[in-house]
N, C-alpha and C positions, 0 to 999 in steps of 0.2 A: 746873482747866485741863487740856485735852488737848494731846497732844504733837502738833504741828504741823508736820513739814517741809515749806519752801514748795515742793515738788514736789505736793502732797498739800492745799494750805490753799486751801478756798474761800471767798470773802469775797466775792461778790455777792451783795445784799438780796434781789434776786429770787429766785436760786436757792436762797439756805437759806429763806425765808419757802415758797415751793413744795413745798421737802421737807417743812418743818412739817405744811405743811396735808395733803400725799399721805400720811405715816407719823402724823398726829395721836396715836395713843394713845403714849404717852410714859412714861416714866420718871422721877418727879419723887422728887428726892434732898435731904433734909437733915438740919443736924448741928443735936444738943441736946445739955442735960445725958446725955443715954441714949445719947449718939454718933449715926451714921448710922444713918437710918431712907429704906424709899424704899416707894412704891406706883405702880403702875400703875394711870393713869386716860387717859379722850379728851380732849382740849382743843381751844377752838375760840382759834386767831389771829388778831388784830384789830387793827387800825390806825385811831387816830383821836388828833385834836389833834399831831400830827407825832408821835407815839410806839407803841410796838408793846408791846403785850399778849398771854399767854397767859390763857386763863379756863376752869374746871374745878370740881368738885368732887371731896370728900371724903364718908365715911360721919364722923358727930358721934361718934362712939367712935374715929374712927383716930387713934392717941397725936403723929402726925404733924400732926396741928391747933395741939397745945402749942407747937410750935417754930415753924411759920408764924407764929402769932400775936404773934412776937417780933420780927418785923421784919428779921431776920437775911436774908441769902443765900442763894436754893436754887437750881437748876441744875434743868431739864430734858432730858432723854437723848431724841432724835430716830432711834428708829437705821431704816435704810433698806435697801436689801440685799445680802445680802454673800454673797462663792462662794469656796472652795476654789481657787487658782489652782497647775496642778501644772508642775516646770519642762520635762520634758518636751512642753510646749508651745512651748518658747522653740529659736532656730534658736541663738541666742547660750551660750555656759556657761562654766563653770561655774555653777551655780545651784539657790538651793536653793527648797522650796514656801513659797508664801506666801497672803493671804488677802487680796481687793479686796472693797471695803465700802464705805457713803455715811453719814455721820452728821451731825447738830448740835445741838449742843448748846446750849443758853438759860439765858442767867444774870440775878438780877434778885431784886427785892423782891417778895415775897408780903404780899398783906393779905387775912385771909380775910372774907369779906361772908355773914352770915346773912339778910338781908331777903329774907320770900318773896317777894315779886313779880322781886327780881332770880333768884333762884334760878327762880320759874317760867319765867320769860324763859330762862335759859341750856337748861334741861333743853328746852325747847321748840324750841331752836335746834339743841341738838344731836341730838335725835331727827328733825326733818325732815333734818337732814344727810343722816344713817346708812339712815331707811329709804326716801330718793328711791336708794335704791342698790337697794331691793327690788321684787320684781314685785308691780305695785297687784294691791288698793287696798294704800296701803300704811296701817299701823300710825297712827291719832292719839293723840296723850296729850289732847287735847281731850274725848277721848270716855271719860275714865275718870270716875267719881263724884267729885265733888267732895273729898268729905270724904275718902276714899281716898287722890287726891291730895294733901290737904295734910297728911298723915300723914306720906306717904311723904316729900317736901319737906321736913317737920321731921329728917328723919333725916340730911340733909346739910346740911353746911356748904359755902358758895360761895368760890372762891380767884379770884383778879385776880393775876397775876406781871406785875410793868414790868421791859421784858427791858431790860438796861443793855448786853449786850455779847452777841453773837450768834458761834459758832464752827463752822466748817465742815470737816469732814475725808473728802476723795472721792478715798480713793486707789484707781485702775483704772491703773496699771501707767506711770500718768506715767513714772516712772522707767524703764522700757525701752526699749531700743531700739525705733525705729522700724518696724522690720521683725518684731519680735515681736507688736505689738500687734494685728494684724489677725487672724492666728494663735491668742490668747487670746479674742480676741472670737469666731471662728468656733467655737470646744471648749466655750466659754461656750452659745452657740447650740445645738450638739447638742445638751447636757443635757434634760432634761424638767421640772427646778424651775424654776417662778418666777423663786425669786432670784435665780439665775442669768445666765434670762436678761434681767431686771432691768439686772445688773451688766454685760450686755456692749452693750445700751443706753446705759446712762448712758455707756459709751467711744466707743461711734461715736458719740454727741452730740460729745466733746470731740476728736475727729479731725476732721486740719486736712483741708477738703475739697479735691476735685479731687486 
């Protein structure tokens, strides 16, 4: 569970399902007899028969498969982008620096699925994802050897997670004043990362217009 102040808690389907799919590669976390175990992999989110799914893979040696395969609770980390917020930005003080970020996190049952046709199916879904992101042609797994292929295939295990409970945490400075916010967005803006200005983005989405 994350710690949620409702200044900070998002709970529209829309909005955390979008983070998922814009941040995909994820953080997937669980406990066994060996305690917490976690790997980073890309996941594709999916929606069908009114329910919401995370689907991924594993390499068949990650000791992380043992615990999936138990049916138990694992958790997905969504994390999104996050900036340095200094308070010399702020007209209001005293005040001390803080950090504005966009997360969610996906809770739910894993079952892991070996059958290759689904496993070709996923790998094939998420390869056209990633490389329609590239300048053609782009990349086909269609055009590997066969036998290659199902080699490769063999080496993973397929994961299916039914998310039970979906948590959002988007703190951009809710809690200041009014007159601070636009101030943090414009210092967010000079920067030159990304995430930054990512994070001053996601604020003037959530400022009340006009």
């Amino acid at each position: 569970m994350v710690y949620l102040p409702p200044a900070f808690t998002e709970t529209r389907d829309k909005v955390l399902i979008a983070h998922i799919d814009r941040y995909d590669f994820g953080l997937l976390v669980s406990h066994g007899p060996q305690g917490l175990i976690a790997s980073q992999i890309p996941f594709l989110v999916e929606r069908r028969e009114g329910g919401l799914y995370l689907l991924g893979h594993l390499a068949r040696a990650n000791p992380q498969l043992d615990d999936l395969a138990t049916g138990g609770e694992a958790l997905a980390i969504f994390q999104g982008p996050h900036a340095y917020v200094s308070p010399s930005w702020y007209n209001s003080g005293p005040a001390v620096p803080t950090w504005n970020y966009a997360t969610v996190h996906a809770y739910g049952t894993p079952r892991t699925i070996a059958d290759p046709d689904w496993l070709r199916d996923l790998v094939h879904r998420l390869t056209e994802r990633h490389e329609a992101r590239e300048p053609a042609p782009p990349w086909r797994m269609q055009d590997l050897p066969d036998a290659y292929l199902a080699s490769m295939l063999n080496g993973i295990v397929g994961l299916e997670i039914a998310i039970a409970r979906l948590e959002g945490k988007f703190k951009l400075s809710q809690n200041r004043p009014a007159a601070d916010r636009p101030r943090i967005i414009a210092a967010l803006e000079r920067r030159e990362d990304a995430d930054s200005r990512a994070v001053a983005q996601l604020m003037r989405q959530r400022e009340p217009s006009g």
